[in-house]
C-alpha positions, -999 to 999 in steps of 0.1 A, spaced: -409 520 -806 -444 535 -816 -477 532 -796 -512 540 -804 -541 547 -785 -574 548 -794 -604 561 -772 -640 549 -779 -673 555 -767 -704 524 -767 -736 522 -751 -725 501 -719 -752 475 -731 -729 468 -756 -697 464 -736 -698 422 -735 -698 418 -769 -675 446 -786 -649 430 -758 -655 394 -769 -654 409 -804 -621 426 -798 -612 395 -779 -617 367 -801 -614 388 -833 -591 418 -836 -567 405 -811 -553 378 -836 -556 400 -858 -534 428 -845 -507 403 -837 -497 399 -872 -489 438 -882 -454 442 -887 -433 451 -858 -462 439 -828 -452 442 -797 -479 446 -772 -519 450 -772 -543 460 -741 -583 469 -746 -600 484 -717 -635 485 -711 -644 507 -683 -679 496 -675 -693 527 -688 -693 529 -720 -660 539 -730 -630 517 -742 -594 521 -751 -568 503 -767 -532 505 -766 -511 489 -783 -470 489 -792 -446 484 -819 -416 483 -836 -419 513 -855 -439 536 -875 -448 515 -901 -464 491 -876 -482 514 -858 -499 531 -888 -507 495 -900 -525 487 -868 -542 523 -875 -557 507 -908 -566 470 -891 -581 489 -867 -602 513 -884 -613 482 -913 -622 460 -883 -643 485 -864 -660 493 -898 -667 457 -905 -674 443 -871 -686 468 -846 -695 503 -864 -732 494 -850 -718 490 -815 -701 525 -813 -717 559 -808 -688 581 -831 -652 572 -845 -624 568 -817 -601 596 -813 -572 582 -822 -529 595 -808 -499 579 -821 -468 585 -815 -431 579 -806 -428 560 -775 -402 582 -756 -399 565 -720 -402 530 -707 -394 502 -681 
């Protein structure tokens, strides 16, 4: 399995809608990149977010790097204050 994570930053202002955005638009999205396992999105209140999500393999995960990135360019780039830092990797221990 591969995960990626990728760490935002927003004016807090902005919180309700990039969730709803991520919500109603990237989530459905997500779910059909090869290999999807799992997706979480945080919003911590303060103007930083995360995502996390989980798949298959490598393949997948680099997809979901791509949906991601075209998503935030088309949908929120005027909601974030700089590009997410972005870590990918092998997923090496589990439950």
């Amino acid at each position: 399995m591969f995960a990626v994570i990728r760490h935002y930053h927003f004016d807090p202002k902005n919180g309700a809608e990039i969730d709803r955005k991520v919500r109603e638009g990237f989530v459905p999205l997500i779910r059909k990149a090869k290999g999807f396992i799992r997706y979480y999105w945080l919003d911590t209140g303060k103007g930083e977010g995360a995502s996390f999500g989980v798949f298959r393999d490598k393949a997948g995960a680099d997809e979901s790097v791509q949906l991601a990135a075209d998503f935030v360019r088309e949908h929120l780039s005027q909601l974030m204050i700089s590009k997410p830092e972005v870590i990918e990797g092998r997923v090496v221990a589990h439950d």
